[in-house]
Wavefront OBJ file of the C-alpha trace (Angstrom):
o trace
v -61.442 -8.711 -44.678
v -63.641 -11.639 -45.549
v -67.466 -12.003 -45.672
v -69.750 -11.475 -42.947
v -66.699 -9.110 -41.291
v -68.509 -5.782 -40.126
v -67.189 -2.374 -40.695
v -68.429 0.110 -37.910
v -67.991 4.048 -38.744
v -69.887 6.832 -36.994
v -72.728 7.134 -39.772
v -73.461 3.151 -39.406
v -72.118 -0.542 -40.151
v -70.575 -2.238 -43.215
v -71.044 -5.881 -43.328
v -68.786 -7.228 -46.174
v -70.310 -9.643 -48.807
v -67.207 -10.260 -51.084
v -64.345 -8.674 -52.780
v -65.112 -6.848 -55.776
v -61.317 -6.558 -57.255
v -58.170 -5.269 -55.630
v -55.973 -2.399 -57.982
v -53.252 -0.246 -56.847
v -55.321 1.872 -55.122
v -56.450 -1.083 -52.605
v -59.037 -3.369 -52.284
v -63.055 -2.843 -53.146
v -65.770 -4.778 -51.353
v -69.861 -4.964 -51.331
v -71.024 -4.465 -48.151
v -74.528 -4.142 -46.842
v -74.384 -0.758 -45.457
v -77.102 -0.373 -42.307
v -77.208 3.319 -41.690
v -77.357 4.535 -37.418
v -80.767 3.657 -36.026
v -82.017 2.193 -39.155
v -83.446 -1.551 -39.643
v -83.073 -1.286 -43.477
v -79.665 -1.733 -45.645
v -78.619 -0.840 -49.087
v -76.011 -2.286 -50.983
v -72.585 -0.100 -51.203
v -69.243 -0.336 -52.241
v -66.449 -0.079 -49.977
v -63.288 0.863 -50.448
v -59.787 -0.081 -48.715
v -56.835 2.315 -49.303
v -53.642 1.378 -47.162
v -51.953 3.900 -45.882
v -48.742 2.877 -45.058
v -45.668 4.892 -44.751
v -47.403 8.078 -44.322
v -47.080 10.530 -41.455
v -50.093 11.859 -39.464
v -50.099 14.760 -41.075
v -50.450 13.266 -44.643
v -52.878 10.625 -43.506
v -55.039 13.825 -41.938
v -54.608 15.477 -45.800
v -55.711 11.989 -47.418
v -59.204 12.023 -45.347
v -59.612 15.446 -45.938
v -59.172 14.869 -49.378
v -61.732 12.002 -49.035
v -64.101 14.378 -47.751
v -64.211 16.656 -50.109
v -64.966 14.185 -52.579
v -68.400 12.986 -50.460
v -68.866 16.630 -50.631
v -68.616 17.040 -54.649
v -70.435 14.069 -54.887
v -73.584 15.500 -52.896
v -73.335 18.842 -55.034
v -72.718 17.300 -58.733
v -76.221 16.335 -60.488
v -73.468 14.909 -63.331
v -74.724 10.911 -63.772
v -71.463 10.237 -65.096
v -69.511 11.149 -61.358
v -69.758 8.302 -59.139
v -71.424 8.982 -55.660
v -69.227 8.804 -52.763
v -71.666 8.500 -49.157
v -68.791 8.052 -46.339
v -65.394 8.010 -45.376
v -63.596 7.105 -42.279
v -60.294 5.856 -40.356
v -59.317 2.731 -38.730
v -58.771 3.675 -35.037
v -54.825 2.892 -35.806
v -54.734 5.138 -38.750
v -53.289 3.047 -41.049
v -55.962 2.147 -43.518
v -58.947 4.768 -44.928
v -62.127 3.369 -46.189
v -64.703 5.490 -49.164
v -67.725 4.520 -49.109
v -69.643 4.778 -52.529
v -72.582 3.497 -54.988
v -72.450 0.033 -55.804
v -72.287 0.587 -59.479
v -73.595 -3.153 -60.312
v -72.129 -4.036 -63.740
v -68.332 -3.996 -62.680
v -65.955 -1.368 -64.418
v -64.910 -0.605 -67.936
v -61.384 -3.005 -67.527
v -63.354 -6.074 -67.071
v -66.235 -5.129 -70.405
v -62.643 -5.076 -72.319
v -61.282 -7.855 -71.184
v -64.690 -9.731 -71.465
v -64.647 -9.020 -75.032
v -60.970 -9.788 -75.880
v -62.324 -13.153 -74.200
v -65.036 -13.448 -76.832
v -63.652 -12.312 -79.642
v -66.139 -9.684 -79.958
v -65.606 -5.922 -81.162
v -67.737 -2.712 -79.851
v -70.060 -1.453 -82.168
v -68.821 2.239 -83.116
v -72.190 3.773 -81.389
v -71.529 2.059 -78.135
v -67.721 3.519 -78.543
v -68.515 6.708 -79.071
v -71.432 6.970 -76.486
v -68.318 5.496 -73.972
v -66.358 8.446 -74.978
v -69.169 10.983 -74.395
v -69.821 9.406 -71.039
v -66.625 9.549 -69.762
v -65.932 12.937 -71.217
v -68.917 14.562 -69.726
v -67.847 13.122 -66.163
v -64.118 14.691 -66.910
v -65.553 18.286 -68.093
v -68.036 18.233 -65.119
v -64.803 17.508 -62.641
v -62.118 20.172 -64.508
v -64.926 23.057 -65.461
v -67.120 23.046 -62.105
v -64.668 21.900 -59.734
v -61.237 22.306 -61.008
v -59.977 18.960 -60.484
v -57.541 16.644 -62.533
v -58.536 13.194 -62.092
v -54.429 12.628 -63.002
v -55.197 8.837 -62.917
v -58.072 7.989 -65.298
v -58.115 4.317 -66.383
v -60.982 1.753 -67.435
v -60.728 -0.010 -63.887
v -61.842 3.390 -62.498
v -64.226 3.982 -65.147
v -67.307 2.041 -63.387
v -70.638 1.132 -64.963
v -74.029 1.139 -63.506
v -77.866 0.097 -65.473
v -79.887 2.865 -64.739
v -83.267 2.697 -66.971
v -81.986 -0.292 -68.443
v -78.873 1.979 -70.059
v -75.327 1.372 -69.006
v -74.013 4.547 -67.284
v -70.180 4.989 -66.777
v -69.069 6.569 -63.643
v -65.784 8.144 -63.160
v -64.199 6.980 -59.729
v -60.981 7.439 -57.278
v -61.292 11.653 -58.374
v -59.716 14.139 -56.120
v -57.475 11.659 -54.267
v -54.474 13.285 -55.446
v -52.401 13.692 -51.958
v -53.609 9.713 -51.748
v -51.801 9.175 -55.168
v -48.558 10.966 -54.410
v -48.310 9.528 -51.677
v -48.392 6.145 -52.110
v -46.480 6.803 -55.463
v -44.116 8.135 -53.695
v -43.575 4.788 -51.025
v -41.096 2.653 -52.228
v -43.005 -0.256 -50.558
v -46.284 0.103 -51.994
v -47.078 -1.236 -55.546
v -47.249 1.299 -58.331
v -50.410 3.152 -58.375
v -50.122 5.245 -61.967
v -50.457 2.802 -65.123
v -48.135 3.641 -67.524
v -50.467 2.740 -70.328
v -52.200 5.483 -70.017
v -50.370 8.414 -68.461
v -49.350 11.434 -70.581
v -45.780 11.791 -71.980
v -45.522 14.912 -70.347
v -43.261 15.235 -66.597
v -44.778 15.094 -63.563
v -45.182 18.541 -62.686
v -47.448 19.494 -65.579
v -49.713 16.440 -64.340
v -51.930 19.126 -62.332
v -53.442 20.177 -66.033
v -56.225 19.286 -66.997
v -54.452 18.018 -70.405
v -53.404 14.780 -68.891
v -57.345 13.345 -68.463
v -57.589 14.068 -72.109
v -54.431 12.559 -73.300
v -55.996 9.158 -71.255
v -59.437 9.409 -72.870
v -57.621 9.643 -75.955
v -56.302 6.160 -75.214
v -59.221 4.660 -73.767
v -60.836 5.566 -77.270
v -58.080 3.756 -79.196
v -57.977 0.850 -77.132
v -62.084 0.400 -77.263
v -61.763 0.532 -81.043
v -59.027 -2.226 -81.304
v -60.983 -4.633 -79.553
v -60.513 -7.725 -79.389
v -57.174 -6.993 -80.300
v -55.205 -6.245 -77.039
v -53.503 -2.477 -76.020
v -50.178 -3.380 -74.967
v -47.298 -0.975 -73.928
v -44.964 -1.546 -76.889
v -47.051 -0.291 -79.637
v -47.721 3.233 -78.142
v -44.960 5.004 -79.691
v -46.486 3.536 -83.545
v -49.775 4.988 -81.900
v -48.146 8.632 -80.842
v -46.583 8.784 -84.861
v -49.699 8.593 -86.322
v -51.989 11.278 -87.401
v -55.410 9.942 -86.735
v -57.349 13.293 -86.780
v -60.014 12.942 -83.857
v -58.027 10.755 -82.077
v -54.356 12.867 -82.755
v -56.587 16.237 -81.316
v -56.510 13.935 -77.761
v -53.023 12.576 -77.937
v -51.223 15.392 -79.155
v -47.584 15.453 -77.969
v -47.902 19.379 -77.353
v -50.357 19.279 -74.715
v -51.751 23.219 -75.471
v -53.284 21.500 -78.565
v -55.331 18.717 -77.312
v -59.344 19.251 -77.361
v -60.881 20.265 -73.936
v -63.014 17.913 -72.709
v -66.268 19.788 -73.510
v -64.933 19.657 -76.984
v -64.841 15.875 -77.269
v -68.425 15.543 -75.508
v -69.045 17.628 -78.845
v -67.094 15.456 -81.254
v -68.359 12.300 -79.752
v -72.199 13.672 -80.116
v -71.452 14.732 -83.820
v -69.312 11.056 -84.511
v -71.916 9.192 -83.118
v -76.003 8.326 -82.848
v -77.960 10.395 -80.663
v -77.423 9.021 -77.073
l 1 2 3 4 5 6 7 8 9 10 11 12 13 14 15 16 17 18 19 20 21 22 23 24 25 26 27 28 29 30 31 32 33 34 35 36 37 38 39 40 41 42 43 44 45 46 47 48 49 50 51 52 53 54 55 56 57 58 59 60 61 62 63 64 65 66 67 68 69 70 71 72 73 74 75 76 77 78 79 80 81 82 83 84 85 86 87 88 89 90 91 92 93 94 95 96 97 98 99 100 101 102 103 104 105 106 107 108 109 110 111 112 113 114 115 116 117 118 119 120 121 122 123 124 125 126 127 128 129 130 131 132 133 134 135 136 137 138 139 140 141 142 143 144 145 146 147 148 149 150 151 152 153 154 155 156 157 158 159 160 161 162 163 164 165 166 167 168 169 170 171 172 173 174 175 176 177 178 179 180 181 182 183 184 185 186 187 188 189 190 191 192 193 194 195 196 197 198 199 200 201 202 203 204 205 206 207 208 209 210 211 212 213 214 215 216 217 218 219 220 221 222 223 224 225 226 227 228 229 230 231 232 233 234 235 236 237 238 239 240 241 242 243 244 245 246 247 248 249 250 251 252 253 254 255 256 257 258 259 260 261 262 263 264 265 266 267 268 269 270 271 272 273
């Protein structure tokens, strides 16, 4: 899709400004979103999910799914859950579209990379108020609504400046017949990152263990900054007992924190936020 395309679903139009970033998910756009019967717009976010290689009945299971996300969304008064307005279907079926707050400063990938860039290390308050954030958004989606996010990352960690504060925003939640899915298609690129996925098999992915075992790494890999996270230094990581940090990655999964428990240890560890 390229700039000035438009996007027409049954709540309104989607005029595309530019690509944000493309992951394995699919490709993210700003769009100025013109509601029906409105003469005002409002910048969104719009999301492009392929679908390929699925059957009706798992594309049908996929929009549900997307549904029920706009639904959480409208329910949760958790800052830290990103806002999802819309979804909808290409007539062909083949591709679905989210629609969801345009969350202005980019996502938590690209403040890492930024300050690899630079040379620059996060101050330990900014880390630990990170942590919180993120952990708040994870307790509000496994305590409230019983959902594993099962693919937490920093690209889908996104970051907004409300009040003139930066505001992380969990993303792609609840798309887990999306993920296993497309996993599952040996055409379509891989959608999990290794990096951060717990040790344990895929079945016991559905617990709410996994998220932790991610935010675990997320905290690591803010606190090594500039100094890059790469794959082959995880085991060295999984050895060590790092107290806070070993209560997240434990290998036995029944004795990692809750996520409740790190919003805790993050408040204590840290300034007031």
């Amino acid at each position: 899709m390229d700039p000035g395309n438009t996007l027409e679903s049954p709540r309104g139009a989607y005029k595309i400004v530019e690509k944000l970033g493309e992951e394995g998910f699919g490709k993210a756009y700003l769009t100025e979103y013109t509601a029906e019967n409105a003469s005002n717009s409002e910048q969104v976010a719009l999301k492009k999910i392929a679908l390929h290689g699925m059957d009706e009945k798992e594309k049908e299971e996929c929009e549900e799914e997307a549904k029920l996300m706009k639904r959480i969304s409208e329910s949760s008064t958790n800052q830290h859950i990103v806002k999802y307005l819309d979804s909808f279907m290409t007539p062909s079926h083949d591709s679905l579209f989210i629609a969801m707050d345009y969350c202005s400063r980019g996502d938590l990938n690209s403040k890492i990379e930024e300050n690899i860039s630079s040379k620059e290390k996060f101050d330990s308050e900014i880390v630990y108020d990170y942590i919180y954030q993120i952990a708040d958004g994870i307790n509000e989606l496994h305590v409230k609504y019983n959902i594993v996010h099962r693919d937490l990352k920093p690209a889908n960690i996104l970051i907004a400046l409300e009040n003139g504060k930066e505001v992380l925003k969990i993303s792609d939640f609840g798309l887990v017949k999306v993920i296993d899915s497309l996993s599952n298609n040996p055409n379509q690129n891989p959608i999990h990152t290794p990096l951060y996925m717990a040790p344990e098999p895929n079945f016991d992915h559905y617990q709410s263990s996994v998220d932790i075992w991610t935010i675990g790494i997320i905290f690591y890999e803010l606190c090594i900054v500039p100094k890059k996270l790469k794959e082959d230094e995880m085991e060295d990581l999984r050895e060590k007992d790092t107290t806070w940090l070993n209560k997240m990655i434990a290998r036995d999964k029944s004795k990692r924190m809750s996520a409740d428990q790190v919003c805790d240890e993050a408040r204590s560890r840290g300034k007031p936020f």
